[in-house]
N, C-alpha and C positions, 0 to 999 in steps of 0.2 A: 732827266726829269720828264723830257716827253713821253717818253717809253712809258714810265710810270703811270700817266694820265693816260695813255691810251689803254693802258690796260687795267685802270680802274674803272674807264666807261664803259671796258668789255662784260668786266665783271657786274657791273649796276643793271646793264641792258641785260648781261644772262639773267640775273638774278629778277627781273622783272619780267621777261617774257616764259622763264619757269623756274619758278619757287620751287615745285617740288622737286626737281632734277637737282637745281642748285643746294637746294636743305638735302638732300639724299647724300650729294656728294661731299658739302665737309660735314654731315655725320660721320663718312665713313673715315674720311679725314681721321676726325678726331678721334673717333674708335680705334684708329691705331696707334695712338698717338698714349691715347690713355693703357691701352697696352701694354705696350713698349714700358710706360712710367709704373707699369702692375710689376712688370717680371724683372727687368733691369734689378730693382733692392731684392727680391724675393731670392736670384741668383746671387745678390752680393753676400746676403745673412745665410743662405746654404757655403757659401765662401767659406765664411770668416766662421760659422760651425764646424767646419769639417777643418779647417788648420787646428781650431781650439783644442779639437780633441784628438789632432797629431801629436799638435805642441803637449798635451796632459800625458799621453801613449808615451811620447820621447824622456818626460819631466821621469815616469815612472819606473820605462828603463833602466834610468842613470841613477835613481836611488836604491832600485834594485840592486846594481851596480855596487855602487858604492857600500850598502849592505853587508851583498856578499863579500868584497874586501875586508871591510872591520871584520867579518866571521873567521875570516881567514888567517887575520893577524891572531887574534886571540885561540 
């Protein structure tokens, strides 16, 4: 817990002998941050797009497949 408080007064004192240093730095913080939360779903749904349309590719195969069998019996 000490730790803690010493390093909240570190933070109060930075933050008040410079504002703009301190605002500069969790801007940039959080510009990564917010980033990070832009591309993380953006790669999930390029994911989950490109299995979909393995799984459709493979679905169409096997009817193919199957197609060509029935032609074959008859």
């Amino acid at each position: 817990m000490f730790a803690l408080n010493a390093w909240a007064e570190y933070v109060v004192e930075w933050s008040a002998q410079d504002p703009y240093g301190f605002l500069t730095t969790i801007v940039l913080a959080l510009i990564s941050l917010f980033l990070a939360n832009a591309m993380l779903p953006w790669k999930l749904a390029k994911m989950i797009k490109t299995r979909e349309k393995e799984q459709k590719k493979k679905q169409k195969h096997q009817e193919n497949i199957a197609k060509a069998k029935r032609l074959k019996k008859n």
